[in-house]
C-alpha positions in Angstrom: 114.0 140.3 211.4 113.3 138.2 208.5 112.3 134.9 208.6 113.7 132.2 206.4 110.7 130.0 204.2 110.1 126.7 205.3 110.4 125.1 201.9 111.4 121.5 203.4 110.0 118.5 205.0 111.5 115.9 207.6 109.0 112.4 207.4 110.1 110.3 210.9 108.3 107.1 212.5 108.4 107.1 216.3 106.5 105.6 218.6 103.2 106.6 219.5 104.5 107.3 223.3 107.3 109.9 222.0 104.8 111.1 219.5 102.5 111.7 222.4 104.9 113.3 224.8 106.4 115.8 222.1 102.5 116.9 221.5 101.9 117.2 225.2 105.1 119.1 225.1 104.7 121.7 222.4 101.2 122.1 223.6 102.7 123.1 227.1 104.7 126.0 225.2 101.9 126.9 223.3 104.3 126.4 220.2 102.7 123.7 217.3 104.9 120.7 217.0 107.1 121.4 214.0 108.1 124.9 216.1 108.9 122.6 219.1 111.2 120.3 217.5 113.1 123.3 215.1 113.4 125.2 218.6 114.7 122.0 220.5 117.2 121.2 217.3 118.4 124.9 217.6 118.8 125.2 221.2 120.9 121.0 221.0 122.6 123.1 218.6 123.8 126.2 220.4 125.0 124.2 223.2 126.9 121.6 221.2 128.4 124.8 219.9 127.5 123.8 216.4 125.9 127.2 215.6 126.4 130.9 216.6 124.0 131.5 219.0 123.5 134.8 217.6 123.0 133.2 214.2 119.7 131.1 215.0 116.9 132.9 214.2 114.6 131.1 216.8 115.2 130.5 220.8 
């Protein structure tokens, strides 16, 4: 399977708590943080039954 390119950027200020947490978090899954976050948007996403399931590219 293809992959799409990653041609876009998302700048967000949080606090240095939640910043800390989604670092421990992604480091926990091995996975860097941008892959944490796209795989926590796509999985929010599949169960608000805003996308296919089949149609993500990532789990």
């Amino acid at each position: 399977m293809m992959t799409k390119q990653k041609t876009e950027y998302l700048n967000i200020r949080l606090s240095p708590d939640i910043k800390a947490l989604i670092k421990t978090a992604a480091e926990s899954e091995r996975r860097s943080i941008s892959n944490f976050i796209e795989c926590l948007v796509v999985e929010y996403s599949e169960k608000k039954q805003l996308i296919n399931p089949e149609s993500s590219s990532e789990k």
